[in-house]
N, C-alpha and C positions, 0 to 999 in steps of 0.2 A: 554300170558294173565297173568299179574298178580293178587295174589293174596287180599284183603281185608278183614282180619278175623272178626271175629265180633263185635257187638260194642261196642266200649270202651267210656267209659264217662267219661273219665279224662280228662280238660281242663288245655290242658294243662295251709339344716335349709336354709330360701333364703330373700332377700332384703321383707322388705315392704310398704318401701317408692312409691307405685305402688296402683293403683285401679280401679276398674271398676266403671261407672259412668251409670246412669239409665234414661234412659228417658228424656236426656238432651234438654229443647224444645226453639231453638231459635224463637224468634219472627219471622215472616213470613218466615220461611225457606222454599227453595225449593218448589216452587209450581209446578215444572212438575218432574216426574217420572225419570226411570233411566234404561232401558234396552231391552233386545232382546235376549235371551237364550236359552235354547233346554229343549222340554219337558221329563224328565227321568222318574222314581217312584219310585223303587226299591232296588230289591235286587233277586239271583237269586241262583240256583243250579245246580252243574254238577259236576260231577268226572273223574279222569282218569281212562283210559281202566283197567277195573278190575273185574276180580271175585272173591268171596270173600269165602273165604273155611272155615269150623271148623265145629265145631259142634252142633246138634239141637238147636235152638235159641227157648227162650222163646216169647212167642208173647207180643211187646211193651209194659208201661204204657200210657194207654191214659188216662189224666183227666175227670172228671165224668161231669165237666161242666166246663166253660170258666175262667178264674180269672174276679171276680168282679171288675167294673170298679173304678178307684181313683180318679186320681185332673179332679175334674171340671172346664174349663176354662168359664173365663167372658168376655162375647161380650165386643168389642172395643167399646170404648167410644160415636165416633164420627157417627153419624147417614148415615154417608157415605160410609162407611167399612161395605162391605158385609159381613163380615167373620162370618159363626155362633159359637158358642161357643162349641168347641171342646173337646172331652172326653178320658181318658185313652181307654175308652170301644171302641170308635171310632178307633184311631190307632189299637187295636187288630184283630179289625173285619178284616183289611185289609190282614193280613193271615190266613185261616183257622188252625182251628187246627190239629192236627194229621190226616192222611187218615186211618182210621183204626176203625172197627163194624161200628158202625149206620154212620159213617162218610163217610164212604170208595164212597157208590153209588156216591153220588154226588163228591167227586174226582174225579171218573173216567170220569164223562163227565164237557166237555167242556163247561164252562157259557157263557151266551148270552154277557155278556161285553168284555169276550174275541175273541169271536167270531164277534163281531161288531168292536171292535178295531181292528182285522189281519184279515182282509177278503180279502183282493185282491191278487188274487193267481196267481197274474203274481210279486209279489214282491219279488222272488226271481232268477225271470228271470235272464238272462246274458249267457256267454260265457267266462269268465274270476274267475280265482280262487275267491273264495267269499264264508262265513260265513251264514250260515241263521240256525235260531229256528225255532223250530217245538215243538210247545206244544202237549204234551197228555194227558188230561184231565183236569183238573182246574187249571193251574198253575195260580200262581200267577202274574198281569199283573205288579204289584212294582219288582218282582224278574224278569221276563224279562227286563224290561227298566232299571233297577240298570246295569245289564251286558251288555246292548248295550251303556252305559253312558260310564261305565268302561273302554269298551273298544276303545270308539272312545275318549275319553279324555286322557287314557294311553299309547295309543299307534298311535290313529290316523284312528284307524280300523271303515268304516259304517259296519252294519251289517244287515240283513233284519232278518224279523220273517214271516213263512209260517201262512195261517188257519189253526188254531188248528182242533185237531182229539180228540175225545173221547179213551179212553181206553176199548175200547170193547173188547167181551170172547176169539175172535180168537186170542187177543195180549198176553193172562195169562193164567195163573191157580188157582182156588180157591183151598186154601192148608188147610181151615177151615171155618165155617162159619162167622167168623168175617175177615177174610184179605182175601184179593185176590191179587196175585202178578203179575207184568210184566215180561212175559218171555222174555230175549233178543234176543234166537234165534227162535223163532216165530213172535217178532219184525222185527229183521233184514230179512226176510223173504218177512213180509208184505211191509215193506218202499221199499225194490229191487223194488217190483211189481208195487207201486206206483208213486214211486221218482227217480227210474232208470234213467232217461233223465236226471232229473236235475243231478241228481251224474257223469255222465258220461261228461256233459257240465261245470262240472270244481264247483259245488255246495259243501261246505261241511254242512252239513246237522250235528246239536248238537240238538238233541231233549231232551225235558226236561218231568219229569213229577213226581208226590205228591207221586206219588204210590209206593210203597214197589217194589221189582224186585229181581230176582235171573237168575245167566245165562242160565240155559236150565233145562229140565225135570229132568233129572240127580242130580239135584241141588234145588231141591226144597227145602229140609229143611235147607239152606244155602240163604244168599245175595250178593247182589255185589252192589256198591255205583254207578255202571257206565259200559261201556264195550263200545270198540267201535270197528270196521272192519279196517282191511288192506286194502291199496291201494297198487298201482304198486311196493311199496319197504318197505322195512321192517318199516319206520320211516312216513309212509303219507299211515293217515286215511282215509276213506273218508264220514265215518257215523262213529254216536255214541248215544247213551241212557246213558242218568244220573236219577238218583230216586233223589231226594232231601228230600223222608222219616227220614233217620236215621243222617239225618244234623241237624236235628230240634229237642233241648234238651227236647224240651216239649214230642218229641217220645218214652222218657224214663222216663217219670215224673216229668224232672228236670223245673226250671221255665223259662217261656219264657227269651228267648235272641238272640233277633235281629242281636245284632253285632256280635255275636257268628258264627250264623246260616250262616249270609250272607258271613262271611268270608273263612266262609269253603267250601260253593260253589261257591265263586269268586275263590278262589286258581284252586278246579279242574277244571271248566270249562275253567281258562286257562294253564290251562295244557292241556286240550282237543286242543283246539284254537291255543298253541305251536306247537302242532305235525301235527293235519290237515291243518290249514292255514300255518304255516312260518316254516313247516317243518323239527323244532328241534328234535334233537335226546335227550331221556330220559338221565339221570346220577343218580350218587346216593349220590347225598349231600343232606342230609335228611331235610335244608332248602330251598334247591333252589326249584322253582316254577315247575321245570322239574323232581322231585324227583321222581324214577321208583318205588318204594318198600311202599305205600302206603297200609299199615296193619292194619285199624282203624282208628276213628277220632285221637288216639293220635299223632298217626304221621301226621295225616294233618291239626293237631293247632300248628306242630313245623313249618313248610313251613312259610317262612316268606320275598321271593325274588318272585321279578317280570319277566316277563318273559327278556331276555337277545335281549330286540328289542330297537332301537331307534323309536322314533316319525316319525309316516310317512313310515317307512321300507315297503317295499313291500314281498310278501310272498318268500320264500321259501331263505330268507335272513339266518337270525340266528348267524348274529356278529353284532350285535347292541351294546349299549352301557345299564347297569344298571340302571333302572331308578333311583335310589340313587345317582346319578353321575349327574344328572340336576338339583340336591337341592341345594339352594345360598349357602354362606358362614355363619357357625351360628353369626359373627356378625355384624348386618346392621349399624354402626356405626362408624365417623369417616372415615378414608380415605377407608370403602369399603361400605360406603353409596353409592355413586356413582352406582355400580354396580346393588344395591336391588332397582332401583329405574325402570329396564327400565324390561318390562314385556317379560316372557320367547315365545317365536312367534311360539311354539306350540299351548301356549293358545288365541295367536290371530287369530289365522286361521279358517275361515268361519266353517270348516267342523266340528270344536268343538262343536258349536250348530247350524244344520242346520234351524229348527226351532221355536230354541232360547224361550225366552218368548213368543211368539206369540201366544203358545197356552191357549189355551181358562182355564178359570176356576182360584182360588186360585194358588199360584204359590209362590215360594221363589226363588228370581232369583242370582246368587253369581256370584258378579263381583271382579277376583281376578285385582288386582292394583299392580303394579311393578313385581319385581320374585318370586312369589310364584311358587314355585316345579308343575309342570302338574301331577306327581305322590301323593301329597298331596291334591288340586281338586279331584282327582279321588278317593282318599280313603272319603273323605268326601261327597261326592254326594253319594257315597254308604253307609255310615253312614246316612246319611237322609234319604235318601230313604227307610233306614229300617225301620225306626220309623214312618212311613206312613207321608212324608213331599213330595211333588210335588216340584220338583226341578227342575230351568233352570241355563245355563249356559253363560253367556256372554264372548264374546270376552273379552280378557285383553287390560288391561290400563296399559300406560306407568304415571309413577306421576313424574310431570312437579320439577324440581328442585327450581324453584321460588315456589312453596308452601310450600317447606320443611326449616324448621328453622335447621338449616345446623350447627349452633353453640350448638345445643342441640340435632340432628338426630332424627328428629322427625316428623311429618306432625297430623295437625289435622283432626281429625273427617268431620270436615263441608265443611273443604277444600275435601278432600275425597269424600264426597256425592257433591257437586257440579262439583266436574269431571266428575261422573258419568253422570250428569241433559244432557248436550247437545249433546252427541253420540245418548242417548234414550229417548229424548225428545217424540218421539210417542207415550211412555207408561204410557204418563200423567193421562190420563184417567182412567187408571187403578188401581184405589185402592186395589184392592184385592192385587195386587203383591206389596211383600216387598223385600226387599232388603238384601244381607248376603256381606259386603263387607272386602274381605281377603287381609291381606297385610303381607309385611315380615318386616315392619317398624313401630316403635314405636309410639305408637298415645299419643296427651296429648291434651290439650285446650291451645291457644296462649294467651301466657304472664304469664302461671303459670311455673312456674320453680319447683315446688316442687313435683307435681303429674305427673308419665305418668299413663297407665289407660289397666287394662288386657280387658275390652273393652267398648263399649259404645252403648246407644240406641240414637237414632235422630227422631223426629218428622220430618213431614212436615207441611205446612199450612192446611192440612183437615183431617189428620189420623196421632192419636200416635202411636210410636212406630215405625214408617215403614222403618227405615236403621240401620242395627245392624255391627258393625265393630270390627271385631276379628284379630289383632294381634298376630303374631308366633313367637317375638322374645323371648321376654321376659317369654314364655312356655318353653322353650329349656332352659334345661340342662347344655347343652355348654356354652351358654350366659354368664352364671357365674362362667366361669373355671373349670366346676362339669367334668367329665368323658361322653362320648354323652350318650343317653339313649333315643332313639329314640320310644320306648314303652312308656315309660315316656311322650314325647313330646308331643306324638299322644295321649294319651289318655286326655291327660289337653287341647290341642287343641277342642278333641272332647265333653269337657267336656263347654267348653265356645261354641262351635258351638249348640250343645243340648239346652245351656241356651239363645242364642238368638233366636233358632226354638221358644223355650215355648213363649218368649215376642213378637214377629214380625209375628209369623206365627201361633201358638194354642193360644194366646191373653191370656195366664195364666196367673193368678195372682200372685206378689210378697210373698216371703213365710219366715218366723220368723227361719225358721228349718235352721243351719246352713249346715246339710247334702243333705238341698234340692235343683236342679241346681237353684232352682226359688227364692235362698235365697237372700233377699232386696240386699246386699255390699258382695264385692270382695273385701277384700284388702290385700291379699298375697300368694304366691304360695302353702305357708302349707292349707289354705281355702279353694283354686283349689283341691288340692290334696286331701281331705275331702268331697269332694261331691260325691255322689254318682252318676254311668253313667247313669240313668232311670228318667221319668220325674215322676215314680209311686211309692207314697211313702215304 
């Protein structure tokens, strides 16, 4: 069992002949829609098998009330666009805050939304090794479906999620009258009793839950981020409990932070997901995703590797290849155009989104187009998903070499959203869903020669704003002989992905702030670099 000591809250010049172009509205563009993707939400928590040792911990900071809400977004223009106008206050509500005093009761039990969403308790039926959540008490239904996205876009992996269970007195111990914690072996206890069959029919069972937790009586004035049971050998689990409490900066006062949060429970839960499902053994390189010696969050904001699967592996594999190893060549130009044009057939496979767009309600659907990394989709569905964005997934697109102007490597925007129109022609009707389309290839408008464009908004003929298209060349580092810096990449990626959620999906209004992602022009990577990751002032 290892250990997790307490918590630490230490987190852990370029061309500008380039621009981003807004709301570019051809006359009758596009009148039908463009997709079929998988419904996500999220963003989730889980840790590796740990107890967490030291000494008496002082009880959390919880804030006294919520952060006041900020940008007000303004309904879309067009009388057809259901979308209502969307609030900072809105995205927050979608996590609660801390589980801790007046908050805690209602953590502990399970809402009726979650309860209506996982109700069918043969979903995790089978006879074959297999993955399934178990919530206990309020989890968050964005943090579940961020980590069933995750993991079926990174690796290939469905996953099921059982009925949630309340956090009821037999599961814990109240250690004061403001906290009450999960005990895990009181836990592991009750699940035997209950979920026995499934465990023994080949279920790995990751339960998740808001609550605070420590491993047994013994250890009550101590935590642990997670802990999971042995299986028939030292290296395959076959339960485990994660707290998702002391991942959440706001647990310690500090200001909310989504991407923070989310990424420190994508790390452990697959790390859980390593060991039980694909049967990797721990090591101790203190970035890899397998990293045994996890001592606080500061060690698990150094983890910065995916787990060592190829796409599609089946369990108890564990020589796959890094997913870094799928990511194109940093440059799509010239004679390795060719290459970035034809889409990686992980991301074309059914199983990526089984029920794609289809589902009901608001929806931002991201169709990647040529080779976008399957590992870059997946970091990005869980970047949305944390900022409370509904996100589906489309099969990929291969982009046809006749649309691309080959003497400048380049393809447009319009030409782009019209590849999309006839695959998802179904989704015409659907104005609520807009469109995020990823590519690794430089966009511009035909027949300018002067501008390419870090990205672009597209009308159609009855809703502004509804295709937003983010290029990842011209983000990269490498691009322009710099040294790679793939932190770098990814956060100016996510920093253009944020600014087309605010225009296509929260209908936010253009902003004069040059700090702000919703600020009117783009026109150089120092700009990118300049804005701040939050759509809150």
């Amino acid at each position: 069992m290892d250990a997790n000591s307490g918590p630490s809250r230490d987190r852990s010049s370029h061309p500008t002949a380039h621009r981003e172009a807004s709301r570019k509205s051809p006359s009758g563009f596009l009148g039908r829609p463009k997709t079929l993707g998988f419904l996500l939400l999220g963003l989730l928590a889980l840790c590796s098998a740990v107890a967490c040792s030291g000494e008496p911990e002082s009880p959390p900071v919880v804030p006294a009330a919520p952060p006041t809400a900020t940008p007000t977004a303004t309904p879309a223009p067009e009388a057809v666009n259901t979308r209502a106008a969307v609030t900072e206050r809105d995205i927050l509500d979608i996590v609660s805050p801390p589980c801790y005093g007046s908050k805690l009761d209602v953590c502990r039990r399970a809402s009726s939304k979650l309860k209506e969403l996982y109700s069918d308790s043969e979903s995790c039926a089978g006879n074959t090794v297999r993955v399934c959540f178990l919530p206990v008490g309020d989890v968050a239904v964005a943090q579940i479906e961020g980590l069933r996205a995750y993991f079926r876009i990174q690796y290939g992996l469905e996953t099921a999620v059982l009925p949630p269970i309340d956090a009821t007195d037999n599961l814990g111990d109240q250690i004061n009258p403001s906290q009450w914690k999960v005990d895990y072996a009181k836990f592991a206890k009750a699940l035997v009793g209950s979920y026995g069959a499934l465990v023994e029919s080949g279920a790995k069972i990751v339960a998740l839950t808001p609550v605070d937790m420590h491993y047994d009586d013994a250890d009550r004035n101590s935590f642990v981020f997670g802990a999971k049971s042995a299986g028939s050998t030292a290296h395959e689990g076959k339960y485990g409990l994660v707290s998702t409490f002391r991942m959440n900066p706001e647990t310690f006062g500090e200001p909310l932070d989504r991407q923070l949060w989310f990424e420190r429970i994508r790390k452990l839960v697959t790390k859980y997901v390593g060991i039980q499902y694909y049967g990797l053994s721990e090591d101790y390189d203190p970035k890899s995703a397998m990293f045994r010696s996890i001592f606080g969050l500061r060690a698990l904001d150094a983890i910065t590797g995916h787990l060592p699967i190829a796409y599609g592996t089946g369990p108890q594999a564990g020589n796959g290849m890094d997913a870094r190893a799928l990511a194109p060549a940093a440059d799509c130009t010239g004679t390795l155009l060719t290459a970035c044009l034809t889409a990686s057939a992980a991301l074309k496979a059914p199983a990526v989104s089984p029920s794609g767009c289809d589902a009901p309600g608001q929806l931002l659907c991201i169709v990647p187009l040529g080779n976008v990394p399957p590992a870059q989709v997946a970091d990005i569905v869980a970047y949305l998903t944390g900022i409370g964005v509904k996100v589906g997934v489309l099969p990929a697109l291969d982009i046809p070499a006749g649309i691309v102007d080959a003497s400048r490597s380049r393809v447009s925007s319009f030409s782009l959203a019209g590849l999309i129109n006839q695959p998802y022609a179904a989704l015409d009707g659907r104005k609520e869903i807009s469109f995020l389309m990823l590519t690794p290839v430089d966009i511009g408008t035909a027949g300018n020669a002067s501008f390419l464009y870090f990205a672009q908004f597209l009308d159609d003929a009855t809703r502004a704003a509804r295709y937003a298209t983010v290029p990842t060349l011209r983000l990269n580092p490498a691009s322009y002989g710099e040294p790679p810096d793939d932190a770098l990449w990814q956060a100016r990626i996510h920093k253009l992905v944020l600014r087309a959620a605010g225009v296509v999906y929260f209908a936010l209004p253009f902003s004069d702030e040059a700090a702000s992602p919703m600020v009117k022009d783009l026109k150089s990577l120092d700009a990118i670099d300049a804005l701040r990751p939050t759509l809150a002032p």
